[in-house]
Structure formats: C-alpha cells, structure tokens
DRENDO-104000 format. One line per 8 residues: number of its first residue (from 0); their letters; for each residue y, z, x of C-alpha. Coordinates in Angstrom, 2 decimals. Last residue first. Layout:
NUM) a) Y:Z:X | ...
This chain:
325) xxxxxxxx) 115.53:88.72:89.01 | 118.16:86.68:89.43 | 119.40:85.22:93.23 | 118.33:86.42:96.45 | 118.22:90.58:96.45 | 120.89:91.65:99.32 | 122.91:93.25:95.91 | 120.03:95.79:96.46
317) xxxxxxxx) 122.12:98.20:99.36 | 125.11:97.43:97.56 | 124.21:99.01:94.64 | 122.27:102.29:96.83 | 125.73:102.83:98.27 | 128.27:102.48:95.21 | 126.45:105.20:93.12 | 125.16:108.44:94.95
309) xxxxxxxx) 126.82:107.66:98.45 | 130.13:105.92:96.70 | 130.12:108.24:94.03 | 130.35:111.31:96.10 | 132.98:109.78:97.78 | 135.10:109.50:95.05 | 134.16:112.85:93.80 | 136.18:114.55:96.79
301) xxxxxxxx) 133.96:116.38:99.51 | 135.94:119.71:99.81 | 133.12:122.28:100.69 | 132.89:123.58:97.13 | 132.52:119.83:96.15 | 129.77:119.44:98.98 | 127.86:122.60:97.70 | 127.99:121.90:94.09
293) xxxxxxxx) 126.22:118.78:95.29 | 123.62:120.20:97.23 | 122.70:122.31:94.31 | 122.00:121.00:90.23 | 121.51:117.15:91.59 | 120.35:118.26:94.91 | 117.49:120.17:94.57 | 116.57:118.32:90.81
285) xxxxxxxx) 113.85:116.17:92.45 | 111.68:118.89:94.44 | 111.68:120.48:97.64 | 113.85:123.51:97.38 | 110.87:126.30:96.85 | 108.70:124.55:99.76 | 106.68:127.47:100.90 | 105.73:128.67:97.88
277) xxxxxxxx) 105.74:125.43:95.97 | 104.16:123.72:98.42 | 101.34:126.44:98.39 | 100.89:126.69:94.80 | 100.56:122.75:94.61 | 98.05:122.25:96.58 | 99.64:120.16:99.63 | 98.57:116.90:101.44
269) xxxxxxxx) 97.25:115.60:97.76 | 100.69:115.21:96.71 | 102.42:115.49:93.45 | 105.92:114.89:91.36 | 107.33:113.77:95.21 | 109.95:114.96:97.44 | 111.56:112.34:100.53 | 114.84:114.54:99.19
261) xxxxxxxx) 117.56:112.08:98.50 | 120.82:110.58:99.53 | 122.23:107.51:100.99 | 124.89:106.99:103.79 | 126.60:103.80:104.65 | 129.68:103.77:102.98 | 130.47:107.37:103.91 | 130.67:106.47:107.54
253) xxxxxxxx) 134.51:107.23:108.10 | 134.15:110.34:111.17 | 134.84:112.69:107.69 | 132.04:111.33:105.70 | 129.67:111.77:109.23 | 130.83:115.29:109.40 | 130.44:116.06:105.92 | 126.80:114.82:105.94
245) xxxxxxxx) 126.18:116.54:108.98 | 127.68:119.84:107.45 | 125.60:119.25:103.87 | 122.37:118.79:106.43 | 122.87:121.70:108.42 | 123.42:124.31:105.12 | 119.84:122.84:104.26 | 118.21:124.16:106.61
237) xxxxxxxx) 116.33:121.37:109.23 | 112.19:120.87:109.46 | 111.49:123.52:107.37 | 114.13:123.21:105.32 | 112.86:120.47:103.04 | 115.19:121.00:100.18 | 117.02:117.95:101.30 | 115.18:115.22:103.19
229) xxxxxxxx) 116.99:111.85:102.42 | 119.82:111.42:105.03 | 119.21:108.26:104.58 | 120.91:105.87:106.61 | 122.49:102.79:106.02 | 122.51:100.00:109.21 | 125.54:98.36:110.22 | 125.35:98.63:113.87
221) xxxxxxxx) 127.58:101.36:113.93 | 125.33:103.51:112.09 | 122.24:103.50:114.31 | 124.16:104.88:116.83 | 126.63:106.75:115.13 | 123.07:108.50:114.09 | 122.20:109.00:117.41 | 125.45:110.33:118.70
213) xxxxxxxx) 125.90:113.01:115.64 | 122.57:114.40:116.67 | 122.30:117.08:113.60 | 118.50:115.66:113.08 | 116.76:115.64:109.75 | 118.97:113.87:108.05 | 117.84:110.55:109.47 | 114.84:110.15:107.19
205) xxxxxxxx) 115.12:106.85:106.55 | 116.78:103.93:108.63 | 118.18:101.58:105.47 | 118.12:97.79:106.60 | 120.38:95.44:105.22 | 123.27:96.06:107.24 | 120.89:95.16:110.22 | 121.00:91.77:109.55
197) xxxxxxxx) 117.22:90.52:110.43 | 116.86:87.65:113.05 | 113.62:88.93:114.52 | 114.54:90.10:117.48 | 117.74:91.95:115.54 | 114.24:94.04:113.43 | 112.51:94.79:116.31 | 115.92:96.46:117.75
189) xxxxxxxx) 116.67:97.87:114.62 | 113.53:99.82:114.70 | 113.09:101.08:117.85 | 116.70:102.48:117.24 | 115.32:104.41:114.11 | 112.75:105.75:116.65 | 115.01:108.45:117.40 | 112.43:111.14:118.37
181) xxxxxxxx) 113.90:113.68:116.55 | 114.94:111.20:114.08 | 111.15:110.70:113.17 | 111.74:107.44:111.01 | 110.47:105.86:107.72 | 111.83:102.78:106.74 | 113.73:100.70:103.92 | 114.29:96.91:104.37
173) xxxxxxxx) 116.13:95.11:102.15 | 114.69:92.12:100.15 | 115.91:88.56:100.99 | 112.95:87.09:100.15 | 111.52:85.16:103.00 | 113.38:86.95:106.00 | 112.89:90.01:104.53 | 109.39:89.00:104.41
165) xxxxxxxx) 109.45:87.85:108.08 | 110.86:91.32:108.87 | 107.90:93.35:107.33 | 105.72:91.34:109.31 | 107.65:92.26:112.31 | 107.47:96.27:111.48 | 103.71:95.81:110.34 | 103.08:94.01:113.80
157) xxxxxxxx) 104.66:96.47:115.82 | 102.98:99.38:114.04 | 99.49:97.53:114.52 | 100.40:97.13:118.47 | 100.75:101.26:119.05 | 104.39:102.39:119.27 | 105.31:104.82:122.05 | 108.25:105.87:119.97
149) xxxxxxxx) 105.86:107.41:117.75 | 106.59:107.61:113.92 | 107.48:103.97:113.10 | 107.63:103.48:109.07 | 107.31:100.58:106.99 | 109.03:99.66:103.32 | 110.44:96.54:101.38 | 112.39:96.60:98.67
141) xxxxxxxx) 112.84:95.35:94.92 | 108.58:95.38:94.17 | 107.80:93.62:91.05 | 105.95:94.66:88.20 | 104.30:92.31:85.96 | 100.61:93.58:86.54 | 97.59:92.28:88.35 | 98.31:93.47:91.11
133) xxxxxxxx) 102.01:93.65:92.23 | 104.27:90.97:90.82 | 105.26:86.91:91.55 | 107.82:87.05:93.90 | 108.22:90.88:95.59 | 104.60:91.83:95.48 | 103.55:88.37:96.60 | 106.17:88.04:99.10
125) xxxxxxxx) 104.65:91.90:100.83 | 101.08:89.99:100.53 | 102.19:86.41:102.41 | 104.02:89.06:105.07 | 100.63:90.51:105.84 | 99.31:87.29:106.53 | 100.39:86.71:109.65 | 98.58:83.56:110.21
117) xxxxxxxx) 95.09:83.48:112.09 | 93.24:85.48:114.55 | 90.10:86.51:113.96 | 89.86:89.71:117.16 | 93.61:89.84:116.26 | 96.52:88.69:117.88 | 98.36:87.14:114.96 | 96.44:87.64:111.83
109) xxxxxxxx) 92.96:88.98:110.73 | 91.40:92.10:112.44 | 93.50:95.13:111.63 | 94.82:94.12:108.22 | 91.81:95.78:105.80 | 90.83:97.89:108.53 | 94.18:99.96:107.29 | 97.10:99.94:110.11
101) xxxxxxxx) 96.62:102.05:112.79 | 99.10:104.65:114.46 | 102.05:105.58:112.18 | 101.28:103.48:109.42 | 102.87:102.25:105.98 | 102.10:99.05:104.60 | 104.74:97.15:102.13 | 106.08:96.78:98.87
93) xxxxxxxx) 108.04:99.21:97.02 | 109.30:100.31:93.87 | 112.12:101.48:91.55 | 112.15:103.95:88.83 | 114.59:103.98:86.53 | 115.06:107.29:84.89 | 114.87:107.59:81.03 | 111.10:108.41:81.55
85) xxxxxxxx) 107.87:106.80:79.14 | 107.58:103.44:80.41 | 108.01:104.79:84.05 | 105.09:106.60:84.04 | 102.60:104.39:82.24 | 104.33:101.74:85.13 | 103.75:103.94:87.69 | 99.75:104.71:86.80
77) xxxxxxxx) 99.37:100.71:86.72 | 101.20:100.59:90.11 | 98.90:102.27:92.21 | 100.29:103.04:95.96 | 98.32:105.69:97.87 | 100.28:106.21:100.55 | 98.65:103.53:102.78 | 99.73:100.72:100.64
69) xxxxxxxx) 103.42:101.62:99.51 | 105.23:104.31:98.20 | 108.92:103.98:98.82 | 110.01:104.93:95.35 | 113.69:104.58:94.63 | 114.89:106.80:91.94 | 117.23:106.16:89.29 | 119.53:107.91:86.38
61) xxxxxxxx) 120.61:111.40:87.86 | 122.41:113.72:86.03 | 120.72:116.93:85.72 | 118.85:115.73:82.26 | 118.00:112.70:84.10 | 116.46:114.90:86.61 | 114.36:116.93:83.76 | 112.80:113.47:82.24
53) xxxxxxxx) 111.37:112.72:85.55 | 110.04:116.55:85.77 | 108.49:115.93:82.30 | 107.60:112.36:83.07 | 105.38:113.36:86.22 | 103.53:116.86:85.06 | 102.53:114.25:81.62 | 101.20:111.16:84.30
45) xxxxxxxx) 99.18:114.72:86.43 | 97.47:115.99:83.50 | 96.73:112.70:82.25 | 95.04:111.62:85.50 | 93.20:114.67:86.71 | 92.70:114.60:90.29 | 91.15:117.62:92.91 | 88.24:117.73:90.74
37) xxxxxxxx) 87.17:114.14:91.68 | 85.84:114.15:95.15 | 84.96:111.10:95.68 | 87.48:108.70:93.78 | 90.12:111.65:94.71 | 89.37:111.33:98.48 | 89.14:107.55:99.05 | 92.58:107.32:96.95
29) xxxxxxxx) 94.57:109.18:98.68 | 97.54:110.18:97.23 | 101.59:110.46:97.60 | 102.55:110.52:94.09 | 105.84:109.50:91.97 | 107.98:109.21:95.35 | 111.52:109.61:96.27 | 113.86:108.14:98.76
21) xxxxxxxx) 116.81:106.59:97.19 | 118.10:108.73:94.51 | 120.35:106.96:92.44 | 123.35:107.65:90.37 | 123.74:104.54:88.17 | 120.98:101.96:88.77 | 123.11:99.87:86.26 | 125.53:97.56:88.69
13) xxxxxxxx) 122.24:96.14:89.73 | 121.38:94.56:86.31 | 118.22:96.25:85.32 | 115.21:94.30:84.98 | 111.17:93.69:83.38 | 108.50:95.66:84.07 | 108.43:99.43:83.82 | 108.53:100.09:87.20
5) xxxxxx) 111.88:98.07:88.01 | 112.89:95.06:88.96 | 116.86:95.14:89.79 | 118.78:92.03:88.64 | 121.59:90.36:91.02 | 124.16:88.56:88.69
C-alpha cells in the first residue's frame, strides 16, 4: 500500500485523496517583509480566513489539495499543520526551492560549482523533508517542486532543477514544476530531467493551461509527462472558455490520463491586497472550478468517467511513484 503524508501529520492511503486539486497553495508570503513590517500579517485572522474557505471546497466537493509551496514562497509548516488539523480537506505538501533567477544566498555559495564548493547539498535538504519530516515537526513532504521561468536559464535554476532530480532519484517522489508555457520551458525541463535519469511519467509540467498551443503540450505529453492545466479563474493570462476547449481538445486527441486540474489560487498572498485580487481576480479562488468549470465540461459533453480520471484517477497515480509505506 502507498500512504500519502499529509499536513496534519500522519497518512492517507493513496486510493483516499478523493477528488484532488493539484496545484493550490495555503499562503504565498514573504517572510522578511511580514517579520518587519508587521501590520500587513495577522496570524489568527489569516489560519480562521484559511479553514473557512478550506472547509467551503469540501462542501463543493472536493476532498484534497496539493500545495506546492516551498522555500522561496514562504513555506512554514507549523502554520499548515494548525490549518490542516482543523479542515476536512487533505492538504498535501511540498519540498523544494523555487527560483526563477537566483536561488536564496542560503544555497548560492556551497555545492557543486560554487565559490565553496562541496556536495550538492540541496538534494540532502529536499530527502530530509521527504524521509524524516520538515522542521522540527512530523510532517512530511509527498512531492517535490521547482520552477524554470526563463528559457535562458541562469546556473542556480539549473542546479535547483538537477538537485531536484537527484532527490527523485533518492526517494522516489514525483516531481511537480512551475512553467511559463508561453515560453515552453516545460521542454527545458524534461530534458534536464531525461539527463539525469528521471522517468518523465513521473514528472507533472505545471501551469500548461495557460497556452492553447496544442503542439507544445502534445509535446510534453507524449513523453509521458502529466500536465496541469492548473490556472482556472485566472483569466488574465487566458479566459476561461479557452481553457475548458483545450482541455476538451486534449480529452478528445486521448490524453485524459495525463491531465490534472486546479487553479495555482491561494487563501492569501502578500503580492496582492486582498480588495484588489478580488476585484480584478473575481474567479481565482478554490471553489472556481468545483461549483463552475465543471458544469461547463458536462454541458459541453465531457462524460463523468473522464472527469474522474483527471479529478480522481490522475493525481492517484501521480503519488503511487512514492517508494514503499509511508
């Protein structure tokens, strides 16, 4: 039996996640800012905003969320687990280092090809998180996360992407990223990842839904990779009506088993006050497409079946790469 750790402490059996969202975060923070400037943060306000929205998605129908947020978006696993202790959702978390440009000073001058040198030890950290538990608390992380931006990728976003690999490697826990499909550096990533001996049909290329380039994403898909078309309700960069036909098209061209859902939405982050996101961002939030973009692909012929196998089946198979019990 493959067990799922989740934010709570403690397990799920895999073949509970239930209808999963696989691209969502609790907060997207940073920390520098709030420790210095502390009027933009208040903690109990913010863990009560969290479990009543939580609470509202199970009541739409949805019983777990993945949370990709890892160092470098403000990652603090004490605040998840009050969270997640209190929600009838599972919540699921991450390990790993997110950067677009330069990783955190913290990394930048000890490992491979540093001004120090030394053993990668990034990927000693990511095991850490996944084997023994994140800080000093119980919780384990069930995936691993990094994210290329730039298709002219700097040295530290190589390293972070290989890194990231070797812990795979070590582990055997899939890989999520974060992409800029406009730029298709989801095909930057699968080629670091085959150099390094990764099976690609354990790696989920996020943040694909935001292009309608059918060749790219048969691209990426016929090399075994899932995608996550993971940015509903954020219309800004593509309407909504765009991403259900994508989605349809990709079903109908036989890809369905390979395709994950979400909205990349959060319960709060510091990038946006909240009266402006919410004003400019109406559709961005949890329940978007629970309670619409799934009316939408039933009223547009998508059968149930197949609904269940990008809601349900997918994200199961995704974590069945765990190695043995959790």
């Amino acid at each position: 039996m493959v067990l799922i750790p989740t934010g709570a402490g403690g397990s799920i059996a895999v073949e509970d996640l239930g209808r999963t969202l696989m691209h969502e975060h609790l907060f997207v923070l940073t920390p520098e800012v709030l420790e210095n400037y502390p009027e933009y943060w208040d903690e109990e306000e913010r863990v009560d905003a969290a479990v009543a929205q939580l609470t509202r998605l199970k009541a739409a129908g949805i019983d777990s969320i993945v949370d990709p947020t890892v160092i470098g978006l403000g990652r603090y696993l004490p605040r998840v687990r009050r969270i997640a202790e209190r929600v009838p959702v599972n919540i699921i978390v991450a390990t790993g280092v997110y950067a677009f440009v330069e990783m955190p000073h913290f990394f930048r001058y000890r490992g491979p090809g540093t001004l120090l040198g030394g053993p990668e030890f990034i990927a000693d950290l990511l095991v850490k998180d996944i084997q023994v538990g994140i800080g000093d608390t119980d919780v384990k992380a069930a995936f691993l996360k990094c994210a290329t931006e730039h298709p002219d990728m700097s040295a530290d976003v190589e390293r972070v992407l290989r890194a990231t690999a070797l812990a795979h490697l070590q582990t055997g826990a899939p890989i999520m990223t974060h992409s800029n499909a406009l730029l298709q550096t989801g095909l930057i990533q699968q080629e670091i990842f085959a150099e390094e001996g990764v099976d690609l049909t354990q790696v989920l290329i996020g943040h694909c839904g935001d292009t309608t380039d059918e060749s790219y994403l048969r691209r990426l898909l016929d090399r075994g990779s899932f995608i996550g078309l993971d940015r509903f309700g954020l219309d800004q960069l593509l309407p909504t009506a765009k991403r259900v036909d994508t989605l349809i098209r990709l079903c109908e061209l036989g890809y369905a088993d390979q395709i994950v859902v979400s909205h990349d939405a959060s319960c709060h982050t510091d990038a946006f006050p909240d009266d402006m996101r919410n004003a400019a961002m109406p559709d961005w939030h949890f329940e978007y497409i629970p309670r619409v973009v799934l009316p939408m692909l039933r009223k547009r012929g998508l059968a149930e079946e197949v609904l269940d196998q990008i809601l349900v089946d997918n994200p199961r198979r995704y974590f069945e790469a765990l190695q043995g019990d959790r």
